[in-house]
C-alpha positions in Angstrom: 85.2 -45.7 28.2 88.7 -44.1 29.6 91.6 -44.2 27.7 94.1 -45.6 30.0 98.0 -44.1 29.4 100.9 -45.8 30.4 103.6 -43.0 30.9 107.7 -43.7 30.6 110.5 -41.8 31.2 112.7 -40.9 28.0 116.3 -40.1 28.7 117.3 -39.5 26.0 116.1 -40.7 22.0 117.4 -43.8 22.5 115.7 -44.5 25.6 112.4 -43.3 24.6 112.5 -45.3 21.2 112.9 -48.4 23.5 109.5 -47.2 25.6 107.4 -46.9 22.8 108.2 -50.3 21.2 107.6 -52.2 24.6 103.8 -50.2 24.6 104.6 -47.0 26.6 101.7 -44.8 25.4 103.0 -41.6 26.2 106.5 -40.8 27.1 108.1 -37.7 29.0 111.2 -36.2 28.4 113.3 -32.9 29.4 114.8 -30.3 26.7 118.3 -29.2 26.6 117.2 -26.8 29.5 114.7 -26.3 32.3 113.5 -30.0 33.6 113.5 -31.5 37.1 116.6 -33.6 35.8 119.5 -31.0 34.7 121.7 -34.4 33.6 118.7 -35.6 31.1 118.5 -32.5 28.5 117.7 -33.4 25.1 118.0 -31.5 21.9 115.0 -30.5 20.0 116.1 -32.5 17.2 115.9 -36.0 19.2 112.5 -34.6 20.8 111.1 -34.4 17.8 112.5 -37.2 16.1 111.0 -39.2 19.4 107.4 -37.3 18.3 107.2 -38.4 15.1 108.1 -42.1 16.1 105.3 -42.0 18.7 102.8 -40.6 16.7 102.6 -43.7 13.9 101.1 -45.5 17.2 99.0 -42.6 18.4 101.4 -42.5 21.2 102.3 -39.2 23.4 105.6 -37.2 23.7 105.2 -34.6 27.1 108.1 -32.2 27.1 109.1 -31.6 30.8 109.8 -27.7 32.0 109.3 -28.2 35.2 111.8 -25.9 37.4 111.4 -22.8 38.7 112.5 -19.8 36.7 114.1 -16.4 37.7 112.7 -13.4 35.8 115.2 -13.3 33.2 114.6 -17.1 32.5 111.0 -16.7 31.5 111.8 -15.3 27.9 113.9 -18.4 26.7 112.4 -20.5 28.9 108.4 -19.6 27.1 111.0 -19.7 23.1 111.5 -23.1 24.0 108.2 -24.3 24.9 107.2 -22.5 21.3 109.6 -24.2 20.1 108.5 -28.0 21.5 105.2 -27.3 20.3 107.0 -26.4 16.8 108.7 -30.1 16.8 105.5 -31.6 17.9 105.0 -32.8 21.7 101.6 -33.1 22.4 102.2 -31.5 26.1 103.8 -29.3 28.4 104.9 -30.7 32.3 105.2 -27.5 34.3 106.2 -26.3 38.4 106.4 -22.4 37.6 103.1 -20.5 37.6 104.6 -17.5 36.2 104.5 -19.2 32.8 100.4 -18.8 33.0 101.5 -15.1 33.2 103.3 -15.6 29.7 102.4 -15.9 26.0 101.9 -19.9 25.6 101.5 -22.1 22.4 98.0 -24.3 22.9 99.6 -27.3 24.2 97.6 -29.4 27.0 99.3 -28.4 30.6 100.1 -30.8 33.1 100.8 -29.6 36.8 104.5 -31.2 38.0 104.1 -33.3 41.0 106.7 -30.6 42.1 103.4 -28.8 42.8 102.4 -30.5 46.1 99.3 -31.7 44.1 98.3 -33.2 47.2 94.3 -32.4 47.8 90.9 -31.5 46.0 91.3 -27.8 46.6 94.7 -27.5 45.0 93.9 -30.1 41.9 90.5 -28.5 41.6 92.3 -24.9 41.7 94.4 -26.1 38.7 91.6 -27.1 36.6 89.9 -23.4 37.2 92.9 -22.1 35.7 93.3 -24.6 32.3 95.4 -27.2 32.8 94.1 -30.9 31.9 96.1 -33.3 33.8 97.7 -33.3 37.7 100.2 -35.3 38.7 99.6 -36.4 42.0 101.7 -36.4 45.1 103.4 -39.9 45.5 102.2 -39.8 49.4 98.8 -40.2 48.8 96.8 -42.9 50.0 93.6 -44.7 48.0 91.4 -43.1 50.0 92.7 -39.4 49.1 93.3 -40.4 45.5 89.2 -40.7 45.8 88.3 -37.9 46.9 90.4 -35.7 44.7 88.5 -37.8 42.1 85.0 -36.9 43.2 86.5 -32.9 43.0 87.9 -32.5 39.8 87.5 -33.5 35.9 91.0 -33.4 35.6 93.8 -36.1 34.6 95.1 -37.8 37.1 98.5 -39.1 37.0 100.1 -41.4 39.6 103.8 -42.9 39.8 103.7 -46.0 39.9 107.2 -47.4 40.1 110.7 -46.1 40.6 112.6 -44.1 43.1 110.7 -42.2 45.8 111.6 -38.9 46.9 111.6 -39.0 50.7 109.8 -35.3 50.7 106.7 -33.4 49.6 108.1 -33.4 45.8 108.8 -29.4 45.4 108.9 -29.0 49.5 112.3 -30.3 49.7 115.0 -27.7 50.4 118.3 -30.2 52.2 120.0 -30.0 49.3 119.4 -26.4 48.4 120.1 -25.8 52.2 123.6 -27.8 52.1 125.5 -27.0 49.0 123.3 -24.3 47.1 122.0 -27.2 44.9 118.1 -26.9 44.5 116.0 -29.8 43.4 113.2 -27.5 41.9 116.5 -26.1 39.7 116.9 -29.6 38.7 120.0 -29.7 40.4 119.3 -32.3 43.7 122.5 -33.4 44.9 120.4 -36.2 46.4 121.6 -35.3 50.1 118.5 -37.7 51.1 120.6 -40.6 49.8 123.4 -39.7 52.5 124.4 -41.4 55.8 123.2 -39.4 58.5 123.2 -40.2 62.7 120.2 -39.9 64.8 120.9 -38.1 67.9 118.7 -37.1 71.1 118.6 -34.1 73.2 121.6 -34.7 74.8 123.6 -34.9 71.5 123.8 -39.1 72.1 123.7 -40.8 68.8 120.5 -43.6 68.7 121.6 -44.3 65.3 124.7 -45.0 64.2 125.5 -43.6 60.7 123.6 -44.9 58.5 120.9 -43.6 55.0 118.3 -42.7 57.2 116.7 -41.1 54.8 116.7 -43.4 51.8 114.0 -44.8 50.8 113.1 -48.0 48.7 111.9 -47.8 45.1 108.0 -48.0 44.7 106.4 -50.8 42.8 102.4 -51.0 42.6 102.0 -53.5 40.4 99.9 -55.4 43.0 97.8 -51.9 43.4 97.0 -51.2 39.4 93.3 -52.9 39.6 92.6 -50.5 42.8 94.2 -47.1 41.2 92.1 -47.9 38.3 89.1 -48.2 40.1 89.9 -44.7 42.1 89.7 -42.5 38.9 93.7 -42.9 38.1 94.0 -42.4 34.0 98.1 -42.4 33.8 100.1 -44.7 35.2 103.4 -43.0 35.3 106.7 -44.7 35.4 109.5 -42.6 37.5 113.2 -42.3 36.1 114.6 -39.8 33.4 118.4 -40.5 34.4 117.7 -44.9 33.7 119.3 -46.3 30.5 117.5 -48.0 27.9 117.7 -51.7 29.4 115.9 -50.4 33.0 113.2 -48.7 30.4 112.8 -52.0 28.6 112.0 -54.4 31.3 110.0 -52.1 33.3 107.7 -50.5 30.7 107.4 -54.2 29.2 106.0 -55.7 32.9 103.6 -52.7 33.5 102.5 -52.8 29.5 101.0 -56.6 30.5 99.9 -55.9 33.5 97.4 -53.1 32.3 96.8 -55.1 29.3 95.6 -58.1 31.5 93.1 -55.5 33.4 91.8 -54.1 30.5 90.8 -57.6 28.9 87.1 -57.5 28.5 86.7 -53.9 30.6 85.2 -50.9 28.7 88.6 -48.8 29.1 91.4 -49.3 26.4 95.8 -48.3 26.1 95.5 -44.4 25.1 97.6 -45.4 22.0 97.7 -48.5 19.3 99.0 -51.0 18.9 100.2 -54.9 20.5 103.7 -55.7 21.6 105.1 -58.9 21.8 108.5 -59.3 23.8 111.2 -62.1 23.4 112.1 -61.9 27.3 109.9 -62.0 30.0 109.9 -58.5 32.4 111.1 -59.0 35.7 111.0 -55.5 38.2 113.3 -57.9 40.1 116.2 -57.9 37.5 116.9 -54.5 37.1 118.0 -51.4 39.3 115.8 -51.5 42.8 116.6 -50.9 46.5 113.9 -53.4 47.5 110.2 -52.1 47.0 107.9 -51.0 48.8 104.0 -49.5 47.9 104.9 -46.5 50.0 102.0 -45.3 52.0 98.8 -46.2 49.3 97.0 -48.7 51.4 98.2 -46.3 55.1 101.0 -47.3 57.0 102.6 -51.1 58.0 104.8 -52.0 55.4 108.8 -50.9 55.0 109.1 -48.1 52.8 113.0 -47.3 53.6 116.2 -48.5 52.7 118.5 -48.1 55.7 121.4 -49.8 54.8 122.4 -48.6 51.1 120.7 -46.4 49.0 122.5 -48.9 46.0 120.9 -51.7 44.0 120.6 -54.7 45.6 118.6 -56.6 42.9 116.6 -59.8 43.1 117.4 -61.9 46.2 118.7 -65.6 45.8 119.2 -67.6 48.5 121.0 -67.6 52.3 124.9 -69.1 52.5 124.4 -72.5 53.4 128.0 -73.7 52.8 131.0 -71.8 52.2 134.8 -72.9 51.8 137.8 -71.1 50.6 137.0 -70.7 47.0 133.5 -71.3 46.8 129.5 -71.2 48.4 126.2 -72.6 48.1 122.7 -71.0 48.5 119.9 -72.6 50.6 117.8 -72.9 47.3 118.5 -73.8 43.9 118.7 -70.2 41.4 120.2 -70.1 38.2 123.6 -68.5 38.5 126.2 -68.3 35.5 129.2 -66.9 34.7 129.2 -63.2 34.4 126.7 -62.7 36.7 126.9 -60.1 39.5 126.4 -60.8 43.0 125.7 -58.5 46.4 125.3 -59.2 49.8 125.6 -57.2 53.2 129.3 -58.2 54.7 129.9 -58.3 58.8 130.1 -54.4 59.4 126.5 -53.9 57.5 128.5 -52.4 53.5 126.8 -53.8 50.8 129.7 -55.9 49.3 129.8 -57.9 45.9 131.9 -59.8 43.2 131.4 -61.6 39.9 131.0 -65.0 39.4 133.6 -67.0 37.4 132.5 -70.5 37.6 129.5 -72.4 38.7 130.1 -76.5 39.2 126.9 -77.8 40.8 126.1 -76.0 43.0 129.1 -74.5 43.7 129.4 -70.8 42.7 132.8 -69.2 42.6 133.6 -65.6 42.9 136.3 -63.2 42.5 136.3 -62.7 46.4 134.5 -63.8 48.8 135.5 -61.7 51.5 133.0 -60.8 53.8 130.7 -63.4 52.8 129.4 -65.6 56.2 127.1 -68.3 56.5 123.6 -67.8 56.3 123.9 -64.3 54.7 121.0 -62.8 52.3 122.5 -62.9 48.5 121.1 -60.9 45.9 122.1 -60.5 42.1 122.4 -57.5 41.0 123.7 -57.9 37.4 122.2 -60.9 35.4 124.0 -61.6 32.4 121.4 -63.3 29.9 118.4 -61.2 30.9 120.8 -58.2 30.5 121.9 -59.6 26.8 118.0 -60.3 26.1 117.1 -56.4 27.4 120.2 -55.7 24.8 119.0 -57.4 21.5 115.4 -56.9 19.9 113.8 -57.4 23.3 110.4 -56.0 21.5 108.1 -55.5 18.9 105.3 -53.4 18.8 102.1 -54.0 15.8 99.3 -52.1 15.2 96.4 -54.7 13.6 95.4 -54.1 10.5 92.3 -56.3 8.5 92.1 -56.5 4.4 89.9 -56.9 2.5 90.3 -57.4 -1.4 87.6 -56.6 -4.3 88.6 -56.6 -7.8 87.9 -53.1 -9.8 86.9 -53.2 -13.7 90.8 -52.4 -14.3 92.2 -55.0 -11.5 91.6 -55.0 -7.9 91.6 -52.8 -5.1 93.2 -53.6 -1.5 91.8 -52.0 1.5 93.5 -51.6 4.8 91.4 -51.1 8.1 93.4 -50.4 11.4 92.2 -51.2 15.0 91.4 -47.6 15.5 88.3 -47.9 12.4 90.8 -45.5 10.2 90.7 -47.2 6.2 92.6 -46.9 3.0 92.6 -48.4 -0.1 94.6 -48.7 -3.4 93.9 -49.9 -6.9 96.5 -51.7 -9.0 95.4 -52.3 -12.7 96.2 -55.7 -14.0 95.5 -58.6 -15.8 92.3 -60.8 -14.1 93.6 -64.0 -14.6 91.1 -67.0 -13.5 92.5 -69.2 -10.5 93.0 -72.9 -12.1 93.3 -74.2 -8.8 91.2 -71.8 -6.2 92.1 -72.7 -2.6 95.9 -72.7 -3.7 95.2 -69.2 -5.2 93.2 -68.1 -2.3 96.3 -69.7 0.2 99.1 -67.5 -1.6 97.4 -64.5 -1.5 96.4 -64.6 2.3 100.4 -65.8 2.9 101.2 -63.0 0.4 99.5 -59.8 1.9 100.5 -61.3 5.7 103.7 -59.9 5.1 103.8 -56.7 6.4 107.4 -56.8 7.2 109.2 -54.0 8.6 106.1 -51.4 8.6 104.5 -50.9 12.0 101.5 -53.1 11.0 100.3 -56.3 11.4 97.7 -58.4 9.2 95.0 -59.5 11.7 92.5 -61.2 8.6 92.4 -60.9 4.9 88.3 -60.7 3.5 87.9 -61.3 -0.1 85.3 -59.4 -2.0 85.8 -61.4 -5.3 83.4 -62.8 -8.0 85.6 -66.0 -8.6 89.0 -66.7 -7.5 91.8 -65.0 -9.3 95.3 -65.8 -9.9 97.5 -62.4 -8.5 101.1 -62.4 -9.6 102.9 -62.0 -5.9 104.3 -58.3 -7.3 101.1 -57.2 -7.7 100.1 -58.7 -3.8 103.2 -56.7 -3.3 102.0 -53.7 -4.6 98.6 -53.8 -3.5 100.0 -54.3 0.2 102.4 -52.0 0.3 100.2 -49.3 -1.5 97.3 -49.8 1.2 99.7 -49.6 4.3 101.3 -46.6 3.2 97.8 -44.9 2.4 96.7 -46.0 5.7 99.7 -44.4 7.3 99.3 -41.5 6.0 95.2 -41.7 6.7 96.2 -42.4 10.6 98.7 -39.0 10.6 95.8 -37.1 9.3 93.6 -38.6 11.9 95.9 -38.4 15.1 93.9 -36.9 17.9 95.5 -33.9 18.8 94.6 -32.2 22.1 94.5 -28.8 22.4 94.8 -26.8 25.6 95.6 -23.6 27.3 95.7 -21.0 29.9 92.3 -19.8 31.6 92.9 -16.3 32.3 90.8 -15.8 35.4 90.6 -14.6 39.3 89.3 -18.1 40.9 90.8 -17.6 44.2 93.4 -20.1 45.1 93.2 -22.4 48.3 95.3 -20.2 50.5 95.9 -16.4 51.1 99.3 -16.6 52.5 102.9 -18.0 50.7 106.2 -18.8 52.4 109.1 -19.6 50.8 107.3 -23.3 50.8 105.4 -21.9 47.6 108.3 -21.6 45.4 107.7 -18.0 44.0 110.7 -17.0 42.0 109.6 -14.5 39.7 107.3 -11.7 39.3 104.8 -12.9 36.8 104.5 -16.1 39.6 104.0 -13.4 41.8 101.6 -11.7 40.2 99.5 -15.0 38.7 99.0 -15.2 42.9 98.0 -12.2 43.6 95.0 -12.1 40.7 94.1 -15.3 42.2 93.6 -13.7 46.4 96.9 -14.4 48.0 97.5 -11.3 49.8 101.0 -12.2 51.2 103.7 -13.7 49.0 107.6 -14.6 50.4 110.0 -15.1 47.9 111.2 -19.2 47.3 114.3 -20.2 48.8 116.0 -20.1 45.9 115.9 -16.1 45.7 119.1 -17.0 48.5 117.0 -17.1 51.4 119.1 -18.1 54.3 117.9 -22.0 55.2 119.2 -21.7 58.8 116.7 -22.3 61.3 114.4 -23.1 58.7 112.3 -26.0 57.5 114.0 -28.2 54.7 112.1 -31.2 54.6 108.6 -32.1 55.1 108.0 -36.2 54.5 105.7 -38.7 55.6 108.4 -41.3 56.5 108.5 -41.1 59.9 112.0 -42.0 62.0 109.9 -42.2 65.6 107.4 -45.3 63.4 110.6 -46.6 61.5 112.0 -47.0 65.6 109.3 -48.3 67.0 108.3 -44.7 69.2 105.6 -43.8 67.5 103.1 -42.3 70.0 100.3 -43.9 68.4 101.3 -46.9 68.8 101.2 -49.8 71.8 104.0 -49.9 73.3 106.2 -47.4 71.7 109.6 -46.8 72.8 109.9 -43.5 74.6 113.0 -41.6 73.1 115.2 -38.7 74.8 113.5 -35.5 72.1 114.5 -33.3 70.6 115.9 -35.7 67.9 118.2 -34.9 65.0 120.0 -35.9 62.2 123.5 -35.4 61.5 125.6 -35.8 58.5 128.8 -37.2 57.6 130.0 -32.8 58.1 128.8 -32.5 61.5 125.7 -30.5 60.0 122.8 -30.6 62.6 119.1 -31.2 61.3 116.7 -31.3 64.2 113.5 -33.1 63.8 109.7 -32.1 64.5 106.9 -34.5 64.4 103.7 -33.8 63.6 101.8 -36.2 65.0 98.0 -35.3 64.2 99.7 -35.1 60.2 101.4 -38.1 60.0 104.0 -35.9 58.9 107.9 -35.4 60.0 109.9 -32.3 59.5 113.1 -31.6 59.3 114.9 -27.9 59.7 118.5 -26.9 59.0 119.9 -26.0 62.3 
């Protein structure tokens, strides 16, 4: 049996809160320094006021220090993982190798996907040295996934939904390279969501300005079953900078979707615990660029998002009559008041409004300017489903069974939870004889069903009882509430709690040479790579390596296959290369292709 995780992204308190009641099994969140996401620091406070909320469900809390570190970072940046493990997280997310050189608390280590955890030598590497879990590279195909599998005990984590960075995560250097902003210092200016042109050798644009490089947001609900099947243990959820609504409907769809494959299978959630939820998820309804399963199943499909790197939402209907005031869609959709409304106008800019009045099928905006018939409309801002997302949108049980004896004194009520943990409690009263039994037997049932606001749920009530007794409902009250909080404090004491740590060892490591592309920012990163055979080591880019004429970019998204050139395919368009990309500056990137890769580079002139 596998324990099957679903992973979501924690903002803030708030947001993680919301994960955990709509059935997140593990959450990850960044401190007030150090993570991939500079904007979503937390205090250690709400992290471990998040902990002990996830841990009544046998839920996870990861902590994410996941940037690179200079050498006079590593001292605060090893008292706050001490710290973490102090408040209680359960694991540490990680991109800096130097910190293996450093005195760590036992926590579990995970390998950021900022890694390049992208084949069985590098994941297997990983597992030599002590961590438990890899987070894989977002590029990889099924059949890689596999065979990383058949190398390596270890974790593996794969995103699942949310934004895609168009790079190698961790091998992306265009921000860094434009404005000093590095995404491995948690700082990406997200240059890759930018309009660039595509020019040819002779400096003649292809392309007019446009996101190039943007990418649509990655959704493989369609693709759980298969990741399963490939040895995939945590399903992870991207977005640390998404509010609490985006959490809720998201986590909620993927939370039914693994529960549906896990019916009658041998694997169970990693945590406790049932939701229900008073909306029904829709991936549709909240922030998306369109979607796309990237490149899991090889290439075909879209995977980029040319025209706007902004939400476009769920789509509605085409224009099918328009007048002055007002338009109709080609199909009937249930538009109200309040709802917001996108579509691409004449010159190809995302344009929008808000509806004021419906009549029909008649929808009136605030503008319709640039509106045309037979153009694509999308709603980007639904009203009720956004109030719904708002209110108590979930609620999350763990099943308990009872099962009432009477003592010599009284009776005794004990609690069993779906995890096999028990508790009991005795309450000495007065054994009064039920007059009329199946009355008696009714109340009690109704009685100790109410668990009201604890985090259980009263699956059955067994009676262990010689003859039916009459219980005064204070007593039922007592005897419930006496069991539960027993059993609470039974299921603290039994929380699994993984331990990990470093592996002090000389297991050589996949390569024997680093460039800058192996982010070495520090001396103990330095030196955990030379223990482990590399015998040259560059300094990252961060260390203010000059980025002219060097490599900023490597990505799988190809511009020649997006274009129709690519050499591998019938027919492709023949194209005037060199190629580059320029930005809205004037800043030159030229473009290399790697054809026998699959892989497209892109340098800073």
């Amino acid at each position: 049996m596998n324990r099957i995780e679903l992973l979501a992204p924690a903002r803030d308190l708030e947001t993680g809160l919301a994960a955990i009641d709509c059935g997140a099994d593990a959450v990850y969140i960044g401190a007030a320094r150090f993570g991939a996401r500079e904007a979503a620091g937390n205090s250690l406070e709400a992290i471990e006021q998040l902990s002990a909320y996830a841990h009544v469900y046998w839920a996870k809390v990861y902590a994410v220090v996941n940037t690179l570190l200079y050498d006079e970072e590593l001292p605060a940046a090893v008292a706050l993982i001490h710290r973490l493990y102090q408040v209680g997280v359960d694991a540490l997310i990680i991109q800096d190798l130097g910190l293996l050189e450093c005195d760590l608390p036992p926590l579990p280590l995970i390998a950021s996907t900022q890694m390049h955890n992208h084949t069985p030598e590098r994941v297997k590497f990983l597992e030599g040295v002590g961590f438990q879990r890899a987070i894989l590279a977002r590029e990889l195909n099924l059949e890689q996934i596999r065979a990383i599998r058949l190398q390596t005990t270890l974790e593996l984590e794969c995103f699942i939904h949310g934004a895609l960075c168009v790079s190698y995560s961790g091998q992306c250097y265009l921000s860094y390279a434009i404005g000093g902003r590095s995404g491995n210092r948690g700082q990406c200016a997200q240059s890759c969501r930018q309009p660039y042109s595509l020019a040819d050798r002779d400096s003649k644009a292809i392309q007019a300005p446009r996101y190039l490089l943007s990418l649509r947001d990655l959704n493989l609900t369609a693709s759980l079953g298969d990741l399963l099947k490939a040895g995939v243990t945590s399903f992870k959820i991207e977005g640390r900078l998404k509010d609490r609504s985006y959490v809720t409907n998201i986590v909620s769809h993927y939370r039914r979707e693994l529960d549906r494959l896990l019916e009658g299978s041998p694997d169970r959630p990693s945590s406790s615990g049932r939701c229900t939820y008073t909306f029904i998820p829709d991936p549709l309804k909240t922030f998306n660029r369109g979607y796309t399963s990237y490149f899991l199943r090889g290439r075909g499909e879209p995977v980029a998002s040319p025209d706007t790197p902004k939400s476009t939402g769920e789509p509605l209907g085409k224009v099918k009559s328009l007048d002055r005031s007002s338009f109709s869609l080609d199909r009937e959709a249930a538009i109200l008041p309040g709802d917001g409304l996108c579509f691409f106008d004449q010159d190809g800019e995302l344009a929008g409004a808000a509806v004021y009045r419906v009549v029909g099928r008649k929808i009136y905006l605030d503008s319709l300017e640039g509106l045309r018939l037979g153009t694509q409309v999308y709603r980007n801002h639904d009203r009720l489903f956004q109030a719904a997302l708002e209110k108590d949108p979930a609620q999350r049980k763990i099943a308990v069974t009872f099962q009432l004896e009477e003592t010599p004194s009284g009776f005794r009520l004990a609690a069993q939870d779906e995890d096999g943990n028990r508790a009991s409690f005795d309450l000495e009263c007065e054994k009064i004889p039920a007059e009329k039994p199946e009355v008696a037997r009714a109340s009690v049932e109704k009685q100790l069903q109410k668990t009201g606001g604890t985090e259980f749920a009263c699956r059955q009530v067994e009676f262990i009882l010689q003859i039916p007794y009459f219980i005064p409902v204070s007593a039922l009250n007592a005897l419930r509430r006496g069991a539960l909080a027993a059993l609470a404090h039974g299921r603290e004491q039994n929380r699994p709690r993984p331990a990990g740590g470093i592996l002090p060892n000389a297991i050589p490591f996949p390569e024997k040479k680093l460039t800058y592309l192996g982010n070495v920012l520090n001396q103990k990163a330095a030196a955990f790579y030379r223990r482990h055979g590399v015998t040259s080591i560059a300094p990252a880019a961060e260390s203010g390596l000059d980025m002219h004429g060097l490599k900023v970019m490597t990505t799988k998204y190809c511009l020649k296959y997006q274009l129709g050139a690519c050499p591998k395919e019938p027919e492709a368009t023949r194209l005037n290369e060199p190629l580059s990309l320029v930005n809205e500056h004037g800043e030159i990137f030229p473009l290399r292709f790697n054809c026998a890769l699959c892989q497209m580079e892109v340098y800073r002139k």
